[in-house]
PyMOL commands that place a pseudoatom at each C-alpha (Angstrom):
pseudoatom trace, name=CA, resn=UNK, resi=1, chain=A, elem=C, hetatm=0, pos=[47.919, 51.082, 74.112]
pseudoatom trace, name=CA, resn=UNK, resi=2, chain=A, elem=C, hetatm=0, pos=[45.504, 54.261, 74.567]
pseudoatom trace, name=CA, resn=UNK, resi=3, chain=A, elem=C, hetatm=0, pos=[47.252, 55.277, 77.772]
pseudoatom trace, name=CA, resn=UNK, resi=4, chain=A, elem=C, hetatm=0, pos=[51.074, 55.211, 75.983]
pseudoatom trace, name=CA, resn=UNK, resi=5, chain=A, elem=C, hetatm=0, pos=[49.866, 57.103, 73.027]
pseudoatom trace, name=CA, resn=UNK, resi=6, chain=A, elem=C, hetatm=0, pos=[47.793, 59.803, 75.368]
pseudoatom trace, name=CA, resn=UNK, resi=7, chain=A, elem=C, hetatm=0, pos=[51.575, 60.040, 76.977]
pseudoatom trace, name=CA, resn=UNK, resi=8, chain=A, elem=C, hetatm=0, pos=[53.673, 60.343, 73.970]
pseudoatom trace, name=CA, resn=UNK, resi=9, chain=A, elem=C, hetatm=0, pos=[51.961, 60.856, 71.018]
pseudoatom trace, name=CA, resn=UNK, resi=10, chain=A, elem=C, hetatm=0, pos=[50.607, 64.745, 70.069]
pseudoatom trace, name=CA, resn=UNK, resi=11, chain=A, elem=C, hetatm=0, pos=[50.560, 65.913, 73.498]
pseudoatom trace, name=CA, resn=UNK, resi=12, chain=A, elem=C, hetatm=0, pos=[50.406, 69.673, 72.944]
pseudoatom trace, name=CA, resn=UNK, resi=13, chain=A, elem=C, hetatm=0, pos=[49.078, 72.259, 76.020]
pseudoatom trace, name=CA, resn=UNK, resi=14, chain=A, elem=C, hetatm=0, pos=[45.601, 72.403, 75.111]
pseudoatom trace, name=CA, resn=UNK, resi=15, chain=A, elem=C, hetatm=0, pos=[44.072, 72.571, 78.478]
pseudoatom trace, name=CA, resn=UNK, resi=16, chain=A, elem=C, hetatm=0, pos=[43.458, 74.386, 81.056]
pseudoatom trace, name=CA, resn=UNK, resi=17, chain=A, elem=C, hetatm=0, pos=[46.048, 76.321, 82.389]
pseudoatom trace, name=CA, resn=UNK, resi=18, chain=A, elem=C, hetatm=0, pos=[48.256, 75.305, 80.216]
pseudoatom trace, name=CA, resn=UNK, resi=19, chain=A, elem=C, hetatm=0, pos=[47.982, 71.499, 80.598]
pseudoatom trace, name=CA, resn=UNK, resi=20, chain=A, elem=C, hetatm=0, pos=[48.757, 68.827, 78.512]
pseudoatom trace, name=CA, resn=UNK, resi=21, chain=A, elem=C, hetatm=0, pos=[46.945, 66.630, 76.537]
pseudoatom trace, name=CA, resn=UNK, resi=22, chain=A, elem=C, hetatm=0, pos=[47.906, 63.598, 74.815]
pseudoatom trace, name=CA, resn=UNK, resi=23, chain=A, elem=C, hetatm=0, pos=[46.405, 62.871, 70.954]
pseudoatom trace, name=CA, resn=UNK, resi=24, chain=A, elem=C, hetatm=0, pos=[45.865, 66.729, 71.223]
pseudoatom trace, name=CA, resn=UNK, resi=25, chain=A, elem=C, hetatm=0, pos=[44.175, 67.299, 68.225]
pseudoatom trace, name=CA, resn=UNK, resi=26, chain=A, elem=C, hetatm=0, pos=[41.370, 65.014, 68.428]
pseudoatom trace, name=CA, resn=UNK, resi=27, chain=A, elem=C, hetatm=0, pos=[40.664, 66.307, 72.078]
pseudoatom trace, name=CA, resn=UNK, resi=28, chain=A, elem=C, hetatm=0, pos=[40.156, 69.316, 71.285]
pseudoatom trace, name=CA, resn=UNK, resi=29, chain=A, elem=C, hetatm=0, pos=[38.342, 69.286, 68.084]
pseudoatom trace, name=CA, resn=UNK, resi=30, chain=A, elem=C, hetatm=0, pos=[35.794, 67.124, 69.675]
pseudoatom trace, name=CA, resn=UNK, resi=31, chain=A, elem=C, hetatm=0, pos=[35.823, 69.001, 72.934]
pseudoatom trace, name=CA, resn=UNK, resi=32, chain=A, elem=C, hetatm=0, pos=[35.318, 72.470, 70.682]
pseudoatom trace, name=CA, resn=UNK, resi=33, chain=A, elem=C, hetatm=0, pos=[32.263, 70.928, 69.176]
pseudoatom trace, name=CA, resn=UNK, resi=34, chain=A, elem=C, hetatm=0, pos=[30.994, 69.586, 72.078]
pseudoatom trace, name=CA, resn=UNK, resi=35, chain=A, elem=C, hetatm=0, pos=[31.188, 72.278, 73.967]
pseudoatom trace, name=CA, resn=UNK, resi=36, chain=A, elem=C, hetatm=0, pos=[30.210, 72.018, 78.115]
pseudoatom trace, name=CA, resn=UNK, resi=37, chain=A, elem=C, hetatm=0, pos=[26.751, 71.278, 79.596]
pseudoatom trace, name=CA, resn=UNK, resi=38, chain=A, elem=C, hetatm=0, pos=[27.091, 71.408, 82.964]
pseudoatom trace, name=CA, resn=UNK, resi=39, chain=A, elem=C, hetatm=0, pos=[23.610, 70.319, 83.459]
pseudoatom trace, name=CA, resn=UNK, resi=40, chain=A, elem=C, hetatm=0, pos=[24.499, 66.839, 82.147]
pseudoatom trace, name=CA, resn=UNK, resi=41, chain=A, elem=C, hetatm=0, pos=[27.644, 66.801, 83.969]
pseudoatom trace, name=CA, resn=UNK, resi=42, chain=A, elem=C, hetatm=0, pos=[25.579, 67.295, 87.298]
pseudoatom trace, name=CA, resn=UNK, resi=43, chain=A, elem=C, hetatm=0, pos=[22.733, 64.754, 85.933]
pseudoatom trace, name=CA, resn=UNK, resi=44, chain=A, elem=C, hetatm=0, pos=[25.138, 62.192, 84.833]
pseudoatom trace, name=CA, resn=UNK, resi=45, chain=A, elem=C, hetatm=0, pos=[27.292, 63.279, 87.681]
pseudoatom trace, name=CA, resn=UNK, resi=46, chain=A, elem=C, hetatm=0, pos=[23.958, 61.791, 89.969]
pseudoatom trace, name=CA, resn=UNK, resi=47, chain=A, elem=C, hetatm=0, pos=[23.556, 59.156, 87.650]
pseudoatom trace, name=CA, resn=UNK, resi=48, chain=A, elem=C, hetatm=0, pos=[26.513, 57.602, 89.234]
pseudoatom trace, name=CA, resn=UNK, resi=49, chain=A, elem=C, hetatm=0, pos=[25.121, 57.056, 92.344]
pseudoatom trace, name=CA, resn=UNK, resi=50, chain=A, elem=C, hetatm=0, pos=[22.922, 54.100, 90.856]
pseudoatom trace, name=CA, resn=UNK, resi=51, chain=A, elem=C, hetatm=0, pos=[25.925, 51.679, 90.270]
pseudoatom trace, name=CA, resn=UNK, resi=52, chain=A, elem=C, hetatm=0, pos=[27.296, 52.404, 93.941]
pseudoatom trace, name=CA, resn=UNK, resi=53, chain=A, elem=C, hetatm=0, pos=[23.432, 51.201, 95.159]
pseudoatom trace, name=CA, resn=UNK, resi=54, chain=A, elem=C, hetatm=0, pos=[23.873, 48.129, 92.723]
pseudoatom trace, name=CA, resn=UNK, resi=55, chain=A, elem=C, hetatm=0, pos=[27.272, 47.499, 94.387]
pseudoatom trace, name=CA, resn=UNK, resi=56, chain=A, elem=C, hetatm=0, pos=[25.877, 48.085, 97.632]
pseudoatom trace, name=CA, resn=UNK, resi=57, chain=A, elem=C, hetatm=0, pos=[23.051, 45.396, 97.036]
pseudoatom trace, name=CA, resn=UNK, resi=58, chain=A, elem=C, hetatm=0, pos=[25.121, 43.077, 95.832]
pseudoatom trace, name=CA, resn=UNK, resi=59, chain=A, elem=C, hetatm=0, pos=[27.626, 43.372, 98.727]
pseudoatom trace, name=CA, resn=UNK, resi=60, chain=A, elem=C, hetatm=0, pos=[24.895, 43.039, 101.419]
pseudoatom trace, name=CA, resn=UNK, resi=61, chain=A, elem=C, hetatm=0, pos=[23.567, 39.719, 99.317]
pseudoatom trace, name=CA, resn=UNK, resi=62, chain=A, elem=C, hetatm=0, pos=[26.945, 38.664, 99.589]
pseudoatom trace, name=CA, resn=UNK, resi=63, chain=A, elem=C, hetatm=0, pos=[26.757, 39.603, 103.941]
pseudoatom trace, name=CA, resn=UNK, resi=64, chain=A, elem=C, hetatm=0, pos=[23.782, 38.010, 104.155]
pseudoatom trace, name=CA, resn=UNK, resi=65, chain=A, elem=C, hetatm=0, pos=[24.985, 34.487, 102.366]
pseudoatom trace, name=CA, resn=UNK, resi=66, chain=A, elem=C, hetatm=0, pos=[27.580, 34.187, 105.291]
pseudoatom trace, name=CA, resn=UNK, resi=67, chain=A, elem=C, hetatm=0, pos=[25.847, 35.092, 108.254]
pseudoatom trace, name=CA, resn=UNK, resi=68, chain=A, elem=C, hetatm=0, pos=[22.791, 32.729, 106.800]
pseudoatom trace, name=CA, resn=UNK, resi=69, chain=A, elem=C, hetatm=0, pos=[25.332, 30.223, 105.477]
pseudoatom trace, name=CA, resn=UNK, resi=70, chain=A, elem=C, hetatm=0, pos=[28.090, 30.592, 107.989]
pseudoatom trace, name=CA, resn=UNK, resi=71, chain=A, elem=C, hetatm=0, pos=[31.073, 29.949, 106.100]
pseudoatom trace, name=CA, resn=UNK, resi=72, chain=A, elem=C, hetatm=0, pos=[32.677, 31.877, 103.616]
pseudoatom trace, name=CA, resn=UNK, resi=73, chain=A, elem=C, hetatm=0, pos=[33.373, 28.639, 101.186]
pseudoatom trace, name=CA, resn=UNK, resi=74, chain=A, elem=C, hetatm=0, pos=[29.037, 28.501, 100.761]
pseudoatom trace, name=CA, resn=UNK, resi=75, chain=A, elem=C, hetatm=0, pos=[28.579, 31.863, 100.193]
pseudoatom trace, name=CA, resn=UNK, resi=76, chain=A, elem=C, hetatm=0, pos=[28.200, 31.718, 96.091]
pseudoatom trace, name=CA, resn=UNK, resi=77, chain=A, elem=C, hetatm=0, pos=[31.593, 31.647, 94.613]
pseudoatom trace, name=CA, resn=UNK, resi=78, chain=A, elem=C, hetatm=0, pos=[30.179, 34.575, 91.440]
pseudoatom trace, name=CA, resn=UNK, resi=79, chain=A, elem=C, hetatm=0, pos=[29.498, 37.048, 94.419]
pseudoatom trace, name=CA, resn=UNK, resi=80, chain=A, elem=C, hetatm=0, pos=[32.697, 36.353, 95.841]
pseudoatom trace, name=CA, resn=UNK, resi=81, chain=A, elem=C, hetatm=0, pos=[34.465, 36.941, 92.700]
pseudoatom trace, name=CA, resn=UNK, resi=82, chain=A, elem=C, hetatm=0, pos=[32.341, 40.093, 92.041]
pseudoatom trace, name=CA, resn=UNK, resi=83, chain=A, elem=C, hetatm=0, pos=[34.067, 41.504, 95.506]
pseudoatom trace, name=CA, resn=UNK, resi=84, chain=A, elem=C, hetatm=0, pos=[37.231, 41.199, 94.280]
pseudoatom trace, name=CA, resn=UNK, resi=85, chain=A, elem=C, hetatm=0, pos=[36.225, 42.757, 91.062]
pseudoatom trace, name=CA, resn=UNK, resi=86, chain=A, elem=C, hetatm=0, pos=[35.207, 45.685, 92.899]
pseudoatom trace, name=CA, resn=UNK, resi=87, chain=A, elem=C, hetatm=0, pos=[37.917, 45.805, 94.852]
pseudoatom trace, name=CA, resn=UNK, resi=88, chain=A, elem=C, hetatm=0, pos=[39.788, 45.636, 91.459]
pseudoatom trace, name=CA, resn=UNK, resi=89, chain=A, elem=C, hetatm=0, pos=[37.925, 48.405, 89.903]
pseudoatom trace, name=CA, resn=UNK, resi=90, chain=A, elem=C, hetatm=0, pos=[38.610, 50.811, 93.019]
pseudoatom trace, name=CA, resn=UNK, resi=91, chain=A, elem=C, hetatm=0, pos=[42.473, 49.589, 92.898]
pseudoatom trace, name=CA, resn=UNK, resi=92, chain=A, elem=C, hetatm=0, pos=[42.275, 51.015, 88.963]
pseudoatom trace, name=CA, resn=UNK, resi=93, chain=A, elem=C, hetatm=0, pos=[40.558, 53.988, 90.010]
pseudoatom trace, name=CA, resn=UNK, resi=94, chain=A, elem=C, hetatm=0, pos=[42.741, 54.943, 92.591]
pseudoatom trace, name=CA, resn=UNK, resi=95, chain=A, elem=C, hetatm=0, pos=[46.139, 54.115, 90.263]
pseudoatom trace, name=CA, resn=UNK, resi=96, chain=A, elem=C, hetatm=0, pos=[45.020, 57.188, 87.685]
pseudoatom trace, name=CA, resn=UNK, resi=97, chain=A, elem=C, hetatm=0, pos=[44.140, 59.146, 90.324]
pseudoatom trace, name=CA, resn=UNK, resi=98, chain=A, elem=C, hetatm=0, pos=[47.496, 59.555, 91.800]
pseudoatom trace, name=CA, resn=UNK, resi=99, chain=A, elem=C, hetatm=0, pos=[48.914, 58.540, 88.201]
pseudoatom trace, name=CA, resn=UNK, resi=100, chain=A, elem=C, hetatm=0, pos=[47.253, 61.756, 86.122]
pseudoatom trace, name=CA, resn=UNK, resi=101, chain=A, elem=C, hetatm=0, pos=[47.552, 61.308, 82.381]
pseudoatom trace, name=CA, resn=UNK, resi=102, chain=A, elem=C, hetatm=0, pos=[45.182, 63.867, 81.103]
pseudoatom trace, name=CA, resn=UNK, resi=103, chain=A, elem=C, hetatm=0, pos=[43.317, 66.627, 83.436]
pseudoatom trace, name=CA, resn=UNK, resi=104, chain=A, elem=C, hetatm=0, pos=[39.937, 67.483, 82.519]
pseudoatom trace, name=CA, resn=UNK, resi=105, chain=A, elem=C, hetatm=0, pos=[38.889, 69.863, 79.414]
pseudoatom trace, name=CA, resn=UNK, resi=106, chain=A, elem=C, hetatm=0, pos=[37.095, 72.491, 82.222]
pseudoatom trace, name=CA, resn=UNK, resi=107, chain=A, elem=C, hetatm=0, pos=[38.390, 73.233, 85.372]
pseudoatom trace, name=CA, resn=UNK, resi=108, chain=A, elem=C, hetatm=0, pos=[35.798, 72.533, 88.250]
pseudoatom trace, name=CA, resn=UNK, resi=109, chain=A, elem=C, hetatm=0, pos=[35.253, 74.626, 90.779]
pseudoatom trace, name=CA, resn=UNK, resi=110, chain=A, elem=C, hetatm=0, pos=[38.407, 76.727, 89.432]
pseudoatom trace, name=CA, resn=UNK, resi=111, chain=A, elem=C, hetatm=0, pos=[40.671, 72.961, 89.895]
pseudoatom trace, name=CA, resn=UNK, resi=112, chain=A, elem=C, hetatm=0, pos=[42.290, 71.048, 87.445]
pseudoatom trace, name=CA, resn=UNK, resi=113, chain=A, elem=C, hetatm=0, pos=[41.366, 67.239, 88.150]
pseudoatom trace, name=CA, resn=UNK, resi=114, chain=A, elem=C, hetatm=0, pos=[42.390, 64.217, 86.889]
pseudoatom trace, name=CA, resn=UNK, resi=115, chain=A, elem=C, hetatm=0, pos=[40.278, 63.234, 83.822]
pseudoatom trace, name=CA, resn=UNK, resi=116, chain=A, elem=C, hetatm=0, pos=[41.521, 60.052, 83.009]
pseudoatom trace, name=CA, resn=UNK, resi=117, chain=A, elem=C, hetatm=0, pos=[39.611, 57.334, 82.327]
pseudoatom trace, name=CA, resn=UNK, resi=118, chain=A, elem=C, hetatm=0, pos=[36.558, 58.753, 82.563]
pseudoatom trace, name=CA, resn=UNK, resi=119, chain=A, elem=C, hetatm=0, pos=[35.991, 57.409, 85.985]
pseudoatom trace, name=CA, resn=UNK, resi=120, chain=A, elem=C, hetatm=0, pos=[31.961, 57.769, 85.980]
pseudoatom trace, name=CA, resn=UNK, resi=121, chain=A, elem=C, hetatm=0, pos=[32.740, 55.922, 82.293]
pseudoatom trace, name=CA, resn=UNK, resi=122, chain=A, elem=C, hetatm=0, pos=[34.336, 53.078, 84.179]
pseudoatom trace, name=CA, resn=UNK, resi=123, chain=A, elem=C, hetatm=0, pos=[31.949, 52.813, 87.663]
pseudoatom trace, name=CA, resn=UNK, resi=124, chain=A, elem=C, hetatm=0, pos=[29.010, 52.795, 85.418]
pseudoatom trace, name=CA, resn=UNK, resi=125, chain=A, elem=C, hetatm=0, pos=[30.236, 50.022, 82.615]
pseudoatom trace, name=CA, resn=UNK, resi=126, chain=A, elem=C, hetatm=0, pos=[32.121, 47.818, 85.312]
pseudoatom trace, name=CA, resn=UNK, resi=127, chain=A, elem=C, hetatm=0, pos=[29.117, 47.945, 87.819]
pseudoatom trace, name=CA, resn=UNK, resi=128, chain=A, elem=C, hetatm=0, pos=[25.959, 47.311, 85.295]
pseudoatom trace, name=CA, resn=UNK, resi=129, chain=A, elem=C, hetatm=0, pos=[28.442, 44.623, 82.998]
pseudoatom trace, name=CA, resn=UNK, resi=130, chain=A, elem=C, hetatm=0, pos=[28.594, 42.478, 86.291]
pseudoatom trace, name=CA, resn=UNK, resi=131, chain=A, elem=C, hetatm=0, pos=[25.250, 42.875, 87.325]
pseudoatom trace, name=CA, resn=UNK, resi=132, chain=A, elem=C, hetatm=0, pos=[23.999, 42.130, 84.436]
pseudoatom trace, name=CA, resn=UNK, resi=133, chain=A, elem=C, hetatm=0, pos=[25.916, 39.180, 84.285]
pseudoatom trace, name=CA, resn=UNK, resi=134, chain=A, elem=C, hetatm=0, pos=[24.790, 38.530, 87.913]
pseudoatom trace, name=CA, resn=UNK, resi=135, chain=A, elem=C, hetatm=0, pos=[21.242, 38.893, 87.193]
pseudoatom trace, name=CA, resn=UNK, resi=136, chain=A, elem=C, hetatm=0, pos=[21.559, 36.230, 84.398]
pseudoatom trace, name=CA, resn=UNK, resi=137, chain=A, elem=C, hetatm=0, pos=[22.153, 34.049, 86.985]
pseudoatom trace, name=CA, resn=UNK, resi=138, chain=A, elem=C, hetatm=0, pos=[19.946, 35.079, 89.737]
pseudoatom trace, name=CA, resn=UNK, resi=139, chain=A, elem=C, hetatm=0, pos=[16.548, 35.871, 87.675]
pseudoatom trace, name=CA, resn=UNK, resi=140, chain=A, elem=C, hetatm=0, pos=[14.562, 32.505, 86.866]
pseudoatom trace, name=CA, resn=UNK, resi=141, chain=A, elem=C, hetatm=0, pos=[12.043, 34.260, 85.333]
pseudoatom trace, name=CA, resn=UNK, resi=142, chain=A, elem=C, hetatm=0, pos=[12.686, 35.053, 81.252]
pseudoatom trace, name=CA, resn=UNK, resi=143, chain=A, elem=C, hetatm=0, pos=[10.699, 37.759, 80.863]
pseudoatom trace, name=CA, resn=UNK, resi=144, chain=A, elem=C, hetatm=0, pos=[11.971, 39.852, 83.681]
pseudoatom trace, name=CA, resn=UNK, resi=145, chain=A, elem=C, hetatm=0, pos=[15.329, 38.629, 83.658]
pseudoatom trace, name=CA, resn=UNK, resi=146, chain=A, elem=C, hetatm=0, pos=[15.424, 40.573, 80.062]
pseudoatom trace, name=CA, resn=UNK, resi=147, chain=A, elem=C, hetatm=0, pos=[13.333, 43.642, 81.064]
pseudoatom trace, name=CA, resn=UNK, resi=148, chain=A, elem=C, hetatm=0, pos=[15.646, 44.581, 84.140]
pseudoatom trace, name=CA, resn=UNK, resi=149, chain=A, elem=C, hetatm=0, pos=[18.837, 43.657, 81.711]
pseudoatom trace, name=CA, resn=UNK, resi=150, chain=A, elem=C, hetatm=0, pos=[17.180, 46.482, 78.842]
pseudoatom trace, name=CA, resn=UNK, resi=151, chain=A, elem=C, hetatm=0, pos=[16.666, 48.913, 81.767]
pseudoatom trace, name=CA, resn=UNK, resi=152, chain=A, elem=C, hetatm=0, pos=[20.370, 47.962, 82.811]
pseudoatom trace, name=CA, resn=UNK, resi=153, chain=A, elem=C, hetatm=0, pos=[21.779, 48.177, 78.978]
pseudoatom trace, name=CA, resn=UNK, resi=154, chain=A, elem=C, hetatm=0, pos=[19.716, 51.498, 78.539]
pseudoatom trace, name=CA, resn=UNK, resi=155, chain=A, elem=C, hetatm=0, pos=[21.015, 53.482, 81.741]
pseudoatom trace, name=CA, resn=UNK, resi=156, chain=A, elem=C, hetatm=0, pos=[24.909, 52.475, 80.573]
pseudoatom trace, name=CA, resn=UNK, resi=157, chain=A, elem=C, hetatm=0, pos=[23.560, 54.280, 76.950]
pseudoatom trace, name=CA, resn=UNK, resi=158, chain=A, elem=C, hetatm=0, pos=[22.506, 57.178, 78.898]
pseudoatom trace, name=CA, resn=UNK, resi=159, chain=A, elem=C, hetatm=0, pos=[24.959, 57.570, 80.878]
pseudoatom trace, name=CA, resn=UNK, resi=160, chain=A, elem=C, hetatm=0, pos=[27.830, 57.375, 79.692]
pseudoatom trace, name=CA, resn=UNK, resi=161, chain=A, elem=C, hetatm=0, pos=[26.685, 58.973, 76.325]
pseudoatom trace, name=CA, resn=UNK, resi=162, chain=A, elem=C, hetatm=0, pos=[25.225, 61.803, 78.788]
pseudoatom trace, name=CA, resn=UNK, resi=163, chain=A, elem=C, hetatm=0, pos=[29.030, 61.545, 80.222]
pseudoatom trace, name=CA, resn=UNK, resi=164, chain=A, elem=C, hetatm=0, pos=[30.644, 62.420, 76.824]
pseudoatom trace, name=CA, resn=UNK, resi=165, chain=A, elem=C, hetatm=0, pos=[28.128, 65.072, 75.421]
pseudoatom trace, name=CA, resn=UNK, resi=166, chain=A, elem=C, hetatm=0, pos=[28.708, 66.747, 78.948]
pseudoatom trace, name=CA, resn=UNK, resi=167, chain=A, elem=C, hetatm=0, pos=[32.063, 68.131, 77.803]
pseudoatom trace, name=CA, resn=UNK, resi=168, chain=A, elem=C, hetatm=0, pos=[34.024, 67.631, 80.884]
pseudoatom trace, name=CA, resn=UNK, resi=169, chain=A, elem=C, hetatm=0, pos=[35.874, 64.531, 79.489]
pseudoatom trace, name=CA, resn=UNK, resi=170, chain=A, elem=C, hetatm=0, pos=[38.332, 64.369, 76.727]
pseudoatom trace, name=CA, resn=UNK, resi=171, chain=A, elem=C, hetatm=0, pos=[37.498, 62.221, 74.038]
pseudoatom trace, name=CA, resn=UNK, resi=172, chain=A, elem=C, hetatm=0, pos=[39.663, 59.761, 74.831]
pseudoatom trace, name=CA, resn=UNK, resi=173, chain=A, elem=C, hetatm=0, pos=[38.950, 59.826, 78.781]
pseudoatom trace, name=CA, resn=UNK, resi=174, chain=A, elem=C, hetatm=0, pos=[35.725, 58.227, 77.588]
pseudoatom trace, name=CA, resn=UNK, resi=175, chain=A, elem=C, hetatm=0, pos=[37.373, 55.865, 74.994]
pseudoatom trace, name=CA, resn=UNK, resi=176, chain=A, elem=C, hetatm=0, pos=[39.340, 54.907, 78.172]
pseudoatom trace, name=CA, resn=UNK, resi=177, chain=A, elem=C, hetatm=0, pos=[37.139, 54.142, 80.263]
pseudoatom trace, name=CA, resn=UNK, resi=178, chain=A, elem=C, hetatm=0, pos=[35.328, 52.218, 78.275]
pseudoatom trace, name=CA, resn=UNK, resi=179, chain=A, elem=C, hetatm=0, pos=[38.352, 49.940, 77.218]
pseudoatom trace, name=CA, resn=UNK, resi=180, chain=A, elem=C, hetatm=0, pos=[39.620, 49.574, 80.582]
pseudoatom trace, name=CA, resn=UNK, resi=181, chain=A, elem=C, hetatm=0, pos=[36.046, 48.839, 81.570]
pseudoatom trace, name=CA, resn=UNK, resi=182, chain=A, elem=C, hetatm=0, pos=[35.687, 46.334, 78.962]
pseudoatom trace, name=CA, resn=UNK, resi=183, chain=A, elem=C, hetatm=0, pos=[39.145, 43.959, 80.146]
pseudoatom trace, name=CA, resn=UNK, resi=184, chain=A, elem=C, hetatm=0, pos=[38.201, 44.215, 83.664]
pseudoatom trace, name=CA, resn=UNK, resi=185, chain=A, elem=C, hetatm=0, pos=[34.727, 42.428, 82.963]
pseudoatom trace, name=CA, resn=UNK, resi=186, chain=A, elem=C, hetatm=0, pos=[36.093, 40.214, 80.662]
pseudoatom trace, name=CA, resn=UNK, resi=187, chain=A, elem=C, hetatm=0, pos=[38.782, 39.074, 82.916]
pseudoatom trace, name=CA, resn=UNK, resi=188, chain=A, elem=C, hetatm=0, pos=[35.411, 38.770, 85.562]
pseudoatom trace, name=CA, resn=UNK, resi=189, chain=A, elem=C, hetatm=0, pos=[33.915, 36.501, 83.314]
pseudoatom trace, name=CA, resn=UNK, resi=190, chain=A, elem=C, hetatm=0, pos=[36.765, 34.685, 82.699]
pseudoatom trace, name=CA, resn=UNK, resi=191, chain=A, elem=C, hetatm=0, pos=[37.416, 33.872, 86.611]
pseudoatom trace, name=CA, resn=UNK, resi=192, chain=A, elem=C, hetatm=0, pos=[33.945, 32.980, 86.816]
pseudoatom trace, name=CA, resn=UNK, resi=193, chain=A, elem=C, hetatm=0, pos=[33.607, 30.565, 84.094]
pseudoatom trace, name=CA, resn=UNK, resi=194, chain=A, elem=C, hetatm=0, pos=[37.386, 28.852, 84.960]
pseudoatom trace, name=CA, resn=UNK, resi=195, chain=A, elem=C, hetatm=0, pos=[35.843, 28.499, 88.398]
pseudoatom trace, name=CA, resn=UNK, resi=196, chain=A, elem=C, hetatm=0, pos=[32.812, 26.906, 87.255]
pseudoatom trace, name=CA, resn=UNK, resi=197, chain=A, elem=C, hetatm=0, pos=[34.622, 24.725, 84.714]
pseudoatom trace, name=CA, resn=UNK, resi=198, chain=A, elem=C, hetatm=0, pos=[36.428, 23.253, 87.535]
pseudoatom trace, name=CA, resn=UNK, resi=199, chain=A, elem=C, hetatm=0, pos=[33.318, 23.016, 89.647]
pseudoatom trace, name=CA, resn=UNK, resi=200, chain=A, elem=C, hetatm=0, pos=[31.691, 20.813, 87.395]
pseudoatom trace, name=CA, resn=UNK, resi=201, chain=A, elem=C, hetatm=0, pos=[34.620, 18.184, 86.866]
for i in range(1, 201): cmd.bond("trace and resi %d" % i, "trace and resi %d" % (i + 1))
show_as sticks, trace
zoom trace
């Protein structure tokens, strides 16, 4: 719904160069008051590196299951599922990359790039959503099962906060992100707890 109106609805040339933005107004009265902090953009910018270790981890756990395990059908069926998630997320990534709908409020490095979703926005929520959800499962212990899920909940806040105060999204390359974010992890959830359902029959 957010993509179709940034396409149709008040798209007026209020970037860069000349280039269009959809819901035109709010951009740029929120990207006028926000102003650009490059410093944030570079900190939040590094910031994104911490999902792509998570992934990383989680990937290797997943290695590790079938060479220890030596079959793909025992390696855990919720890291399985969280492959194809990622695999998912990149596939999304990579479709408004070559699909642009808004370019960025500040060119970078004197380029107009492709601003949305927010894809630092989406890495972060889609990454830390799953392994928090992953951690619920793997942690026995309470107490640090909910410390490393407020650390987790706290670095998303930061980040993607960090992200919009930056100035180097839209408004609504944030908003983006964060809804596209939110239906890929719920449609994760909902794979793993259909899968599980029928487990337990």
């Amino acid at each position: 719904m957010l993509t179709t109106m940034l396409m149709y609805v008040d798209v007026k040339p209020v970037g860069p160069k000349g280039s269009y933005v959809g819901l035109a107004t709010l951009n740029k009265w929120m990207s006028e008051r926000l102003g650009v902090n490059m410093l944030l953009y570079h900190i939040t910018d590094w910031l994104g590196v911490v999902p792509v270790l998570f992934a990383l981890g989680f990937a290797i756990l997943g290695l590790t299951q079938l060479i220890n395990r030596k079959s793909l059908k025992r390696v855990d069926y919720s890291i399985l599922v969280l492959g194809a998630f990622y695999l998912l997320v990149i596939g999304a990534y990579l479709f408004f990359e070559f699909n642009i709908v808004n370019y960025r409020p500040v060119l970078i490095q004197n380029v107009l790039e492709a601003s949305y979703p927010s894809s630092t926005t989406l890495l972060v929520l889609c990454v830390m959503s799953t392994a928090i959800m992953q951690f619920n499962r793997l942690i026995k212990g309470r107490s640090a099962r909910i410390a490393i899920n407020a650390v987790c909940a706290v670095f998303v806040v930061i980040a993607v906060v960090g992200r919009l105060l930056s100035g180097v999204h839209w408004l609504t390359d944030i908003l983006g992100g964060a809804l596209l974010s939110s239906a890929l992890v719920m449609l994760y959830d909902s794979v793993n707890t259909f899968i599980e359902i029928k487990k337990n029959r």
